[in-house]
C-alpha positions in Angstrom: 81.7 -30.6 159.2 81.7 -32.9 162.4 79.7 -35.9 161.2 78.9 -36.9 157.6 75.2 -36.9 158.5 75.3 -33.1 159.0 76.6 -33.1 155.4 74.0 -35.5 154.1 71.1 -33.5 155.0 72.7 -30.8 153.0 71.5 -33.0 149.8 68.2 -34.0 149.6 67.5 -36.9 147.2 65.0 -35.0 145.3 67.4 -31.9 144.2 70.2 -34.1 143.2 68.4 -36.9 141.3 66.4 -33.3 139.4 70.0 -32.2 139.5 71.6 -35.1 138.4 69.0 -35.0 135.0 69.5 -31.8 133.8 73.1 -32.0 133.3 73.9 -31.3 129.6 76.4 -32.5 127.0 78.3 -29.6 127.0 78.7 -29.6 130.8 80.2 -33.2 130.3 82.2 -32.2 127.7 83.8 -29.6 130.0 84.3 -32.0 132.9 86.1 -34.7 130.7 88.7 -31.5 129.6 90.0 -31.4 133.3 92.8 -32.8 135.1 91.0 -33.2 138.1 87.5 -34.0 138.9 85.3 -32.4 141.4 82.5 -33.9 143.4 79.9 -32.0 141.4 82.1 -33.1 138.5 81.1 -36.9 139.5 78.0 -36.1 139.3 78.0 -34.6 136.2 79.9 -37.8 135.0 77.1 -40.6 136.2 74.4 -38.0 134.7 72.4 -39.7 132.1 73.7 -36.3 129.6 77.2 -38.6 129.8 76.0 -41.8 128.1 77.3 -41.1 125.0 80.7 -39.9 126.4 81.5 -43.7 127.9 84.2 -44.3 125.1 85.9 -40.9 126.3 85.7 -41.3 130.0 86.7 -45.2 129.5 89.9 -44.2 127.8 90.5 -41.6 130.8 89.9 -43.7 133.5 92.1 -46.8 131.9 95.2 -44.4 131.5 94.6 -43.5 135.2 94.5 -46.8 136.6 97.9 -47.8 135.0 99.3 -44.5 136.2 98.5 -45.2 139.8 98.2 -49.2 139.8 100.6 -50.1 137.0 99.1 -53.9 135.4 98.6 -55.3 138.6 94.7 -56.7 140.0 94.4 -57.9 143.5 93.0 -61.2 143.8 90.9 -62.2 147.1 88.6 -64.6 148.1 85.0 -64.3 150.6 85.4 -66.6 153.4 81.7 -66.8 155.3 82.3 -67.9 158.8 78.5 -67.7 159.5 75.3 -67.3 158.1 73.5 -66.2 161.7 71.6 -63.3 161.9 69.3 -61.3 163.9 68.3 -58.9 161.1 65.2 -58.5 158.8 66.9 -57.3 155.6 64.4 -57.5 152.7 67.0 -58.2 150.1 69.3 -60.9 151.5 69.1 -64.7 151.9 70.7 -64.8 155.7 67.6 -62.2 156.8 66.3 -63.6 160.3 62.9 -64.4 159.1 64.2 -66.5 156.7 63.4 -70.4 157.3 66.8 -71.9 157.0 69.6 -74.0 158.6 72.2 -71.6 160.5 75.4 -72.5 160.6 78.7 -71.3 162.5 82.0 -72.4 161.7 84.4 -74.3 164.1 88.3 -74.1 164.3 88.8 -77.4 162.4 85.8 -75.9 159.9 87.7 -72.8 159.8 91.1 -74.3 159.0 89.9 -76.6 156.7 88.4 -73.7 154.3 91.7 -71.7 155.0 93.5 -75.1 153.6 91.2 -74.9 150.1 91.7 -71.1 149.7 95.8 -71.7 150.5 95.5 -74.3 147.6 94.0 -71.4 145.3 97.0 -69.3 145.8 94.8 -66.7 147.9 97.1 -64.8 150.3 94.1 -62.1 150.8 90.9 -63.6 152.7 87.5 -61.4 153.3 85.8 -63.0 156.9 82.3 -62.8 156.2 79.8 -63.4 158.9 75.7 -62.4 159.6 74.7 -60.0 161.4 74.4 -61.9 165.2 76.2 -60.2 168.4 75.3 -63.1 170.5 77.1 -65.9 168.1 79.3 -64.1 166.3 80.3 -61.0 168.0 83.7 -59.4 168.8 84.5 -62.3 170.7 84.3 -64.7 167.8 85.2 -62.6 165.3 88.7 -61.8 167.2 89.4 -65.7 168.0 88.8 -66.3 164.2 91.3 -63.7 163.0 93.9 -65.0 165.3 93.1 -68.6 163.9 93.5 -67.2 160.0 95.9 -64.5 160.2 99.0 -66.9 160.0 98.1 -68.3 157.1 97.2 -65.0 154.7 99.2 -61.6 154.3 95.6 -60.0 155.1 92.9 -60.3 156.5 89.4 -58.4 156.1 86.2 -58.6 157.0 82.6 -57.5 156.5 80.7 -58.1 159.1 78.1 -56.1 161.3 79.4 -52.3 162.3 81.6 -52.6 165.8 82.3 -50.1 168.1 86.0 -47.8 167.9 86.8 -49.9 171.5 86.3 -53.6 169.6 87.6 -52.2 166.1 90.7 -51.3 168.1 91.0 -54.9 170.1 91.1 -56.9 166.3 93.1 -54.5 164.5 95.8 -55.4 167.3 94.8 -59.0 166.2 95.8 -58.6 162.6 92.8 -56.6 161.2 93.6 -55.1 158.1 90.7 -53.5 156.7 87.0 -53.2 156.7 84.3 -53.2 154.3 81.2 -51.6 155.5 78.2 -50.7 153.0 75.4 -48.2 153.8 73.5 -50.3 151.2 71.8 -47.0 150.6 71.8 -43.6 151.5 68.2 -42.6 151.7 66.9 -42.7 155.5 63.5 -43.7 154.8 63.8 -46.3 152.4 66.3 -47.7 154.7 63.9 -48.2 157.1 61.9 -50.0 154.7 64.2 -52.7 154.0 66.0 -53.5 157.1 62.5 -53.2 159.5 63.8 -55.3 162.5 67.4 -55.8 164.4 70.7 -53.6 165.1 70.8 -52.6 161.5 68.1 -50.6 161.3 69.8 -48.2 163.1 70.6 -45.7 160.3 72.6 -43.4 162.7 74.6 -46.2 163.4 75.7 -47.8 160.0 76.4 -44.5 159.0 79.2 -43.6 161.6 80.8 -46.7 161.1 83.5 -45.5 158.8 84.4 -43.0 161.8 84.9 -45.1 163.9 87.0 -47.3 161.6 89.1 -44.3 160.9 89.5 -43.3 164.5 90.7 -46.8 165.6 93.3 -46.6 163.1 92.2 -49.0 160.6 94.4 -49.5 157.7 91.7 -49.4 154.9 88.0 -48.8 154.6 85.6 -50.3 152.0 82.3 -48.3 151.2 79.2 -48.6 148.7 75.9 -49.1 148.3 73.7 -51.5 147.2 73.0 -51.0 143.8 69.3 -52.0 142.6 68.0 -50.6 146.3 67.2 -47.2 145.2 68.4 -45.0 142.1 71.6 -46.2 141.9 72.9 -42.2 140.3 72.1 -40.6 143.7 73.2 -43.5 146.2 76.6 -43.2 144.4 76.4 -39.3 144.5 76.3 -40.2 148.1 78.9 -42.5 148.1 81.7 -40.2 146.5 80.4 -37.6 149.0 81.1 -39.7 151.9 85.0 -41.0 150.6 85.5 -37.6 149.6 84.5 -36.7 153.8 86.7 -39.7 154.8 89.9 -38.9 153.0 89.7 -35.5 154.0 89.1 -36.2 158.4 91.2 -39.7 158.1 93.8 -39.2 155.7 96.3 -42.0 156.6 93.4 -44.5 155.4 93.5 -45.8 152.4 89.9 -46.5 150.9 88.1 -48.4 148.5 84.2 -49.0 146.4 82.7 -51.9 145.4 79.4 -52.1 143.2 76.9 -54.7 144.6 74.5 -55.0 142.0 71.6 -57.2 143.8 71.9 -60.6 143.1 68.8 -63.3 143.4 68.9 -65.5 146.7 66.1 -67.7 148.5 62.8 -65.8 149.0 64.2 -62.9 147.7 63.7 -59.3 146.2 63.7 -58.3 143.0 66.0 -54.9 142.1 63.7 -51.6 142.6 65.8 -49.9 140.6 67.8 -51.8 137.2 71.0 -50.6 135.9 72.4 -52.3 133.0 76.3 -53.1 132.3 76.9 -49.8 130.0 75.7 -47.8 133.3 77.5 -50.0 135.3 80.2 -49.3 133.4 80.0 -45.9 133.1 80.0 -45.5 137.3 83.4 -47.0 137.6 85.0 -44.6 135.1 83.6 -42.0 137.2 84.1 -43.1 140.3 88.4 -43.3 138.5 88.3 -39.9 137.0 86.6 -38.5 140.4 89.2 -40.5 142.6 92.4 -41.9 140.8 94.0 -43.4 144.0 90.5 -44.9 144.9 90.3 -48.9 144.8 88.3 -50.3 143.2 86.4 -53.6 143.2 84.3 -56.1 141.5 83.0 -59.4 142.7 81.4 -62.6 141.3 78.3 -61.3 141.4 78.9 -59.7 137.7 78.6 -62.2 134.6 82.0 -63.7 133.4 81.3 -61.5 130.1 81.0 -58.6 132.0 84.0 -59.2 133.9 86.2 -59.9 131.2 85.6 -56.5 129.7 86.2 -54.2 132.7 89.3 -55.6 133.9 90.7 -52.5 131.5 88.7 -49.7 132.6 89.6 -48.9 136.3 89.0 -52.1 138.3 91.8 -52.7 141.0 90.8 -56.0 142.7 89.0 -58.9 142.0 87.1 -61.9 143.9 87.5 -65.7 142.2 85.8 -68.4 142.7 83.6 -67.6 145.9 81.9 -68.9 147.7 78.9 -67.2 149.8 77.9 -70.4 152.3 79.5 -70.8 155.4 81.7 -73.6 154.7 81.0 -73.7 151.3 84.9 -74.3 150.2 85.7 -77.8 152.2 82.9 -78.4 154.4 79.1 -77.7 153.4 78.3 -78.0 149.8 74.6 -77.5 150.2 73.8 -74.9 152.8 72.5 -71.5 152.0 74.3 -69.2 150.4 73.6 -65.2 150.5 73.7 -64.2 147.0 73.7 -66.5 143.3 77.2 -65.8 141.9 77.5 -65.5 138.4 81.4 -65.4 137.5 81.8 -69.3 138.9 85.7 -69.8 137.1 88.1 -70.9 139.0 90.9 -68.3 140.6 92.8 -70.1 138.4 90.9 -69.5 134.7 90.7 -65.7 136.0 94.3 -65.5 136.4 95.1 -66.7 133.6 92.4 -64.5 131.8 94.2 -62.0 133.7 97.9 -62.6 132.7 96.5 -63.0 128.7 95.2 -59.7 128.9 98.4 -58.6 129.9 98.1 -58.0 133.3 99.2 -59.5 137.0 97.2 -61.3 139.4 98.6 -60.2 142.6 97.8 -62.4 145.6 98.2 -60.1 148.8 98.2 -56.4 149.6 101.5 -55.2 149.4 100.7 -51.9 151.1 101.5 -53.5 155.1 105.0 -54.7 154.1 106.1 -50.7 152.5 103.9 -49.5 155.9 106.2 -51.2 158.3 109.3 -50.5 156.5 108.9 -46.7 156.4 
């Protein structure tokens, strides 16, 4: 297969999600007696038919996590450097036609957020930025990583898709990974929510994570949105496309996230719900599909919530974020993208962490073995 779009149009949403819903219990018990999963095992697993299976694949997944990971959770913390952007994206609070204050951070800004964060104990920082070539293109983005990278182990971003040429200019900076969401899979409903500006380029988005693996990046984060369309065949999608990945750029290490959409100003309301059991049940099948997968969970979730999955295949975890640019040290009150929900300090989670027996772990320790070998 040369591109993963070639292997997309092999699945049209209709068959899987008809697909996806006639999966019975006796196919899910089969697919739970494996050692290893298949992707039509995932989708077996996220099938409605496995519901009642959750304590099962819960136990599975768990046992895998400490197998690969051991007791350890990486701890890292959202720093938004801007909240310009030149898109129309129904769903988020930095959208263009939004009527709001922009805001771009400055060196001093910048360093006095990296101060906060350094106070935390964060050694692992995640540059966010809009979506805006013009203010906060490669040019921007490369000066800021050379500002923050000699204060944290690593540094990632998420940030609008680059080309290979400018990937390749920040990994030399200090880049150490990218997180990059499709926010969903289906072509014409993409169209619908992101109407106006470089994003709607489908095409586009989609290659990203080729490009990222051809310049060499270190590791690449994928997902979609969760409450944009059914949230069973996006994710379909989603094992699909790490499954592609690993396969054509197989010194890359990878990871999922599951945005679940959050309110913000003006904003949309989920087309699609999922509840915490389904929720749940994705990330055990996302572990059993992909044991060496990681995988991660942000403050959007409830504090409940995340108290009760730390056990069942999470790998990393975000703490006390903030999602305004300068929201740490210097702006209190501008926009942010998303409502939070988990708002403890990196502090209470670690110490949740540690009480439930397990190590908060402040930077990726992956670039020290990679240069030793």
């Amino acid at each position: 297969m040369n591109n993963f779009n070639e292997l997309l149009e092999k699945y049209p949403a209709e068959e899987l999600n008809q697909k996806i819903h006639q999966v019975s219990a006796e196919q899910v018990k089969a697919v739970l007696q494996k050692k290893e999963k298949s992707l039509n095992d995932f989708l077996v697993m996220i099938s409605p038919a496995a519901a009642p299976f959750l304590e099962e694949m819960a136990i599975q997944s768990r046992e895998l996590t400490l197998q690969r990971f051991g007791n350890n959770m990486q701890m890292f913390a959202p720093l938004y450097l801007s909240n310009e952007c030149q898109n129309i994206c129904t769903y988020c609070g930095f959208s263009y036609n939004n009527k709001l204050p922009r805001k771009t951070l400055s060196d001093k800004e910048i360093l006095k957020e990296v101060e906060v964060l350094k106070s935390m104990g964060f050694d692992h920082v995640l540059l966010v930025t809009g979506e805006a070539n013009k203010t906060v293109g490669v040019d921007y983005l490369d000066h800021a990583i050379q500002v923050i990278k000699p204060h944290f182990a690593n540094v990632s971003i998420e940030v609008q898709p680059l080309d290979q040429d400018e990937y390749e200019r920040l990994i030399k900076s200090g880049l150490h990974s990218v997180l990059v969401y499709q926010e969903t899979y289906h072509r014409e409903a993409y169209k619908e929510y992101h109407p106006k500006g470089k994003k709607s380029n489908f095409d586009y988005r989609l290659e990203t994570p080729d490009r990222l693996g051809r310049a060499g990046i270190h590791k690449i984060g994928i997902g979609s949105l969760i409450g944009l369309e059914d949230w069973r065949v996006d994710s379909f999608y989603t094992a699909m496309h790490l499954e592609y990945l690993e396969k054509k750029y197989w010194k890359t290490k990878y990871a999922i996230s599951f945005p679940r959409l959050r309110p913000h100003s003006g904003g949309q309301e989920p087309k699609v719900a999922m509840n915490d059991r389904e929720l749940v049940q994705l990330i055990c099948a996302y572990r059993l599909f992909n044991p060496d997968v990681e995988l991660s969970l942000s403050t959007r979730e409830t504090e409940h919530f995340r108290n009760h999955v730390i056990k069942l295949g999470i790998t990393s975890m975000s703490a006390g974020s903030k999602t305004n640019p300068g929201g740490y040290a210097v702006e209190k009150q501008s926009l942010e993208q998303f409502e939070i929900s988990d708002e403890r300090s990196p502090e209470k989670i670690a110490q949740l962490l540690k009480n439930s027996g397990y190590q908060p772990v402040w930077k990726d320790w992956d670039p020290v073995l990679q240069y030793a070998e």
